[in-house]
C-alpha positions in Angstrom: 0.0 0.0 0.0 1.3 3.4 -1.2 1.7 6.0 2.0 1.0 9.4 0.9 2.5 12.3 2.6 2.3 16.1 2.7 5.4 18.5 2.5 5.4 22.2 2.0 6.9 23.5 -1.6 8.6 26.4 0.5 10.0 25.1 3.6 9.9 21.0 3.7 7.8 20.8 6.4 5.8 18.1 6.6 2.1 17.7 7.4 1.9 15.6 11.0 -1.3 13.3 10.8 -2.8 15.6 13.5 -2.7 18.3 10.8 -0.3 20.3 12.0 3.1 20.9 10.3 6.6 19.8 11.6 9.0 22.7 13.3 11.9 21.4 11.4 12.3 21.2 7.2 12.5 17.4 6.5 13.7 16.0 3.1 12.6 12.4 2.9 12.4 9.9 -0.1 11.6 6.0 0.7 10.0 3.4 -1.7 6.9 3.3 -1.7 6.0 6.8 -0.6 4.1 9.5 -2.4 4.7 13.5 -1.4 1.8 16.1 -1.9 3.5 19.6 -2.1 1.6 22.0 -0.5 2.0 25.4 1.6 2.1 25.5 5.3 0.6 28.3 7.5 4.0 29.5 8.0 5.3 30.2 4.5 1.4 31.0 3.7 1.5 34.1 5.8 4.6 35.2 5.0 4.0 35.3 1.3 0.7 36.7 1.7 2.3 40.0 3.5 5.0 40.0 0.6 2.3 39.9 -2.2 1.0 42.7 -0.5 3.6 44.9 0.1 4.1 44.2 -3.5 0.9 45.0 -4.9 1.2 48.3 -2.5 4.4 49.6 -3.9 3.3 48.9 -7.4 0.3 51.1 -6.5 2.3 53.6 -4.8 4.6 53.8 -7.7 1.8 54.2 -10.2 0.5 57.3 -8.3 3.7 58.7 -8.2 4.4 58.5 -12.0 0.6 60.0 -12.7 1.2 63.0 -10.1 5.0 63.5 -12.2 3.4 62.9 -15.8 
């Protein structure tokens, strides 16, 4: 029987089987074993507050260059 585990794409947590995610990356390959990349809470916030900060300083610069032209 095939075991499937979770891991996130980011960091290499894994996904405990009480749904939680590991403290520690892991990196783990054995026969028989199928990995289901995902994204943990974690890397998920993190890259949410990036994309925003993004999507703000394209804004801001966009202003900018309408006040200027």
């Amino acid at each position: 029987m095939e075991k499937i585990i979770t891991q996130c794409a980011w960091c290499n947590r894994l996904k405990l089987p009480d749904g939680q995610w590991s403290e520690k990356p892991f990196v783990i390959r054995f026969p028989g074993l199928s990995i289901i990349t995902s994204i943990c809470n974690h890397c998920y916030e993190r890259e949410t507050i990036e994309l925003h900060q993004q999507r703000d300083l394209a804004e801001r610069q966009d202003w900018l260059r309408r006040k200027i032209s």
